[in-house]
N, C-alpha and C positions, 0 to 999 in steps of 0.2 A: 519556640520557633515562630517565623516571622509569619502572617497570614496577610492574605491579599485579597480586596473584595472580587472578587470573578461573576461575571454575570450568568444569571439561570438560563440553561440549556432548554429547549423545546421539550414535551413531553417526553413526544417520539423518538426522538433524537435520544434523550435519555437512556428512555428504554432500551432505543437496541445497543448502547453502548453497554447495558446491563447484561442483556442478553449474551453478549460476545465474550464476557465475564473475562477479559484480561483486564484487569488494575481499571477496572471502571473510575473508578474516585480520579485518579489520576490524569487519563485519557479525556477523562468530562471536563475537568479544567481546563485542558491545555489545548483544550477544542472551543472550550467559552472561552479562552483569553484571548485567542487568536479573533472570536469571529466579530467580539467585542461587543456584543448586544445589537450586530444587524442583523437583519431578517435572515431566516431561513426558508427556503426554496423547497429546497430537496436537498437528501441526504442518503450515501451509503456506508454501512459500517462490513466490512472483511477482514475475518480472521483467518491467519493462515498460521497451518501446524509444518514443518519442517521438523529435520532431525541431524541434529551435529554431531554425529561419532554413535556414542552411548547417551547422550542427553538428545531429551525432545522440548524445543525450543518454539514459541509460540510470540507470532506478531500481527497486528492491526494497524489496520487503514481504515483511515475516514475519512471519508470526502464529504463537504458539505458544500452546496452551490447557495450564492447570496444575490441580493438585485445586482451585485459590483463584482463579485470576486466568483472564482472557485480556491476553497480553505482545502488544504490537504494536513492532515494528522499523521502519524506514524510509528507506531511503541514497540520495540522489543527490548531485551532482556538479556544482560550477558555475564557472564564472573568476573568479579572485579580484581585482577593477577595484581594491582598495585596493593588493594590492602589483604590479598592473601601472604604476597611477601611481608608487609609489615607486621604480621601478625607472625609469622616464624620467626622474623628474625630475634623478636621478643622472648626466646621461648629460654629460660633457664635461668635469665636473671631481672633483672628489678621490673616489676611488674609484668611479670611471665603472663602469659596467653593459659586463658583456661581451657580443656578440653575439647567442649564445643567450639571456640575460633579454633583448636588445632583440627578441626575437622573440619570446619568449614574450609579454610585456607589446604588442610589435603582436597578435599574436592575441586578446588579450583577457585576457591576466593567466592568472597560477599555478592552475591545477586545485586547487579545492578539496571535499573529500567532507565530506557531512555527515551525519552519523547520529543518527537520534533514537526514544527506545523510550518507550511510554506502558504504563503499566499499572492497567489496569480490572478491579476486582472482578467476578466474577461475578453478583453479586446486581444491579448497575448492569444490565448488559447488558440491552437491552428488545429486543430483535428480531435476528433471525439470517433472512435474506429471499434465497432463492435463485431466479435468473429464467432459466429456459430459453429458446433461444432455436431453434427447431427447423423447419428450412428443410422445405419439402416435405410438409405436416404430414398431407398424404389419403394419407402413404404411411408415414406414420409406423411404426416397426415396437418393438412394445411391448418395456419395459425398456431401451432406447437412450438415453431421457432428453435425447435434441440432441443436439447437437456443439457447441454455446458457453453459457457460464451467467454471470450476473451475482453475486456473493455479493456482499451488502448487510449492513455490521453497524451498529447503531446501539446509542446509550450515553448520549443525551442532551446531549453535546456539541455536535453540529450537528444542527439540524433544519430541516425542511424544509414551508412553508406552499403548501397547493395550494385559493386561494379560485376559486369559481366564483357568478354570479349565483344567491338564493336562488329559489323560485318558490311559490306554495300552491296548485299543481297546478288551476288555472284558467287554460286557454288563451285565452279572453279578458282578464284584466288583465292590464294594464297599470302596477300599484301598485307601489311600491319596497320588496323586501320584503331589501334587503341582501344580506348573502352567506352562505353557506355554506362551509366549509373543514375541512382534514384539518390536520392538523400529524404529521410522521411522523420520529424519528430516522433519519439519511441521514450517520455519521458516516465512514464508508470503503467502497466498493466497485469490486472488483476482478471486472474481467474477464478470464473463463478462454477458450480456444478453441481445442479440440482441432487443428484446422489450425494453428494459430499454435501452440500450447504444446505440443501431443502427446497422445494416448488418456490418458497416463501422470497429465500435469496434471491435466484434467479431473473422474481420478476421485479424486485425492485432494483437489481442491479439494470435490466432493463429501462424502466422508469426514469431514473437516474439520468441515464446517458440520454434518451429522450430529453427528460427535462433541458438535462445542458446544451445538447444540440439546437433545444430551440430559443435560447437564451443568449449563441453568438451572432454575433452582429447585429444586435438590438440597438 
């Protein structure tokens, strides 16, 4: 197989790619290939556990902020139905499939990861939206900031319209005066939660978004 020089990732960066233990080797690459040996800023790496059916399916994000860019990463994991077919349909003559691919292709075909990095200028970037989420709040206890946060990045890519009936503040009519609406970049966000992810998560997904907030319009 063909190999490519790809340039070493930050310590740190490593690490918690280690840490999140999906397909680290994989994920490390195709986070060096994309950042191409610019500097690193700041970084967050999230793993998220979902569940499809009877499988529990597991995917990662990693954001990494650069003097120029914010790099986005992205891995999960799925059955590959084309070569579970090709492997049945093999099954009884010339070069028949051996028990393990009939089992594999019963389950739903060969494991396939897929990895994908985007990378958006800075000047792009229009909102960095961070949503606390803070249980108990008449007891809140200052500088805690919750236990779970939403980070919201938007880029113009995906947006999101929130219309609602317009009104000209006369509570008697009755006139059709249309709508009123927001449109708001809604391109990725990642939920943190100190019970689920750890104190540890939490504050660097914090971090993070600082950093990058103070990185636009530089």
């Amino acid at each position: 197989m063909r190999s490519f020089d790809v340039p070493t990732l930050p310590v740190d960066l490593t690490a918690a790619i280690e840490r999140a233990g999906y397909y680290p080797a994989l994920v490390g690459d195709v986070v060096a290939a994309a950042l191409a040996g610019e500097q690193v800023r700041s970084h967050l790496v999230h793993l998220e556990t979902t569940f499809d059916h009877d499988v529990i399916r597991r995917h990662v994000t990693v954001l990494v902020l650069t003097p120029s860019r914010l790099v986005i990463a992205h891995a999960d994991d799925h059955a590959d139905e084309a070569a579970g077919a090709s492997v049945t349909d093999g099954v009884g003559g010339a070069g028949a499939s051996t028990d393990a691919e009939l089992d594999s292709a019963a389950a739903g075909g060969q494991e396939v990861a897929t990895a994908t990095t985007e990378s958006i200028p800075l000047s792009a970037v229009r909102g960095v939206m961070l949503t606390h989420v803070v249980s108990d709040p008449q007891n809140y206890v200052p500088g805690s900031l919750g236990r779970e946060l939403t980070l919201t990045l938007g880029w113009g890519a995906v947006s999101r319209v929130d219309l609602l009936p317009a009104t000209c503040g006369d509570p008697g009519c009755d006139a059709d005066h249309g709508y009123d609406g927001t449109i708001s970049s809604d391109d990725i966000a990642l939920r943190v939660s100190a019970t689920a992810d750890g104190d540890v998560a939490l504050q660097q997904a914090i971090g993070f978004a600082h950093a990058l907030s103070a990185s636009l319009g530089q």
